[in-house]
N, C-alpha and C positions, 0 to 999 in steps of 0.2 A: 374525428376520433381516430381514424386509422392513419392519420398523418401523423399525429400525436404519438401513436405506437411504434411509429416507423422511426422516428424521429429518436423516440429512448433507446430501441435497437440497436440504431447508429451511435448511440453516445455509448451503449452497453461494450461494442464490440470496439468500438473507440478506447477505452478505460482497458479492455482488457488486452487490445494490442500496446498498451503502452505498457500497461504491468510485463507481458511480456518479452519487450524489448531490453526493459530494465533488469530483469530478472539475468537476460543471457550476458548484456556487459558486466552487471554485475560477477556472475561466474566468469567472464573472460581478464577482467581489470576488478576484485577487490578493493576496494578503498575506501573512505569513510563516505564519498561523496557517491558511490555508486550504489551501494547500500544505503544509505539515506535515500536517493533516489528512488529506488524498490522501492522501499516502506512507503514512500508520500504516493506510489502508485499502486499498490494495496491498499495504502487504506483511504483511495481516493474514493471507490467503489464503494465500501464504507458509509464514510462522511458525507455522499452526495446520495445516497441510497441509488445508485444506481445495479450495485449488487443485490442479484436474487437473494432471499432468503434462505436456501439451500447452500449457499457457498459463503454465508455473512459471517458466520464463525472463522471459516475457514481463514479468509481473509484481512480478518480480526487479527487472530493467533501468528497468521505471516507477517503483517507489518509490525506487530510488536517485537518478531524473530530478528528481522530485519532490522529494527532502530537498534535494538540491544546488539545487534552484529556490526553495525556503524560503530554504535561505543567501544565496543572492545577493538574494531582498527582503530581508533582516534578517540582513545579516553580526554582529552584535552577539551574534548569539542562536547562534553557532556550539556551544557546551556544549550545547546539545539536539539537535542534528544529529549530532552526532559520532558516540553511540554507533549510533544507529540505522543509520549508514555500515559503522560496522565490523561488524556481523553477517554472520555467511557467507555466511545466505541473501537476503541484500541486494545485497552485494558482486557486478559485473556477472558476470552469465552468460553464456557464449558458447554 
């Protein structure tokens, strides 16, 4: 059991160093592809539940920020945004 716990930990803080990383290229290099980026590592936490409950909105409301910031650098490239908009756990949370 505590192997098990240890093991989510390491995926938890795994997921959240890559959101992370994405987040700073992102603010260093804009582009449709780094912004897309973010978002699939927001809302990877998300989609895997590997996100606490406490930060699940949060994370939610970011990658959706995030996809719609992709589209507006690269309206052209809307067929890859799209699905990722309409997931439920994506779709905003209040």
């Amino acid at each position: 059991m505590l192997d098990a716990a240890l093991t989510l930990e390491e995926l938890s803080l795994s997921c959240e160093k890559r959101r992370e990383a994405a987040l700073k290229h992102l603010a260093a290099s804009p582009s449709f592809a780094s912004a897309f980026a973010a978002a699939e590592a927001c809302a990877h936490g998300v989609l895997t539940g590997l996100a606490d409950d406490a930060s699940l909105a949060q994370l939610a409301n970011q990658a959706r920020e995030l996809y719609l910031q992709a589209l507006q650098l690269d309206p052209l490239r809307a067929n890859e945004v799209e699905e990722p908009l309409g997931w439920p756990a994506v779709k905003q949370v209040s």
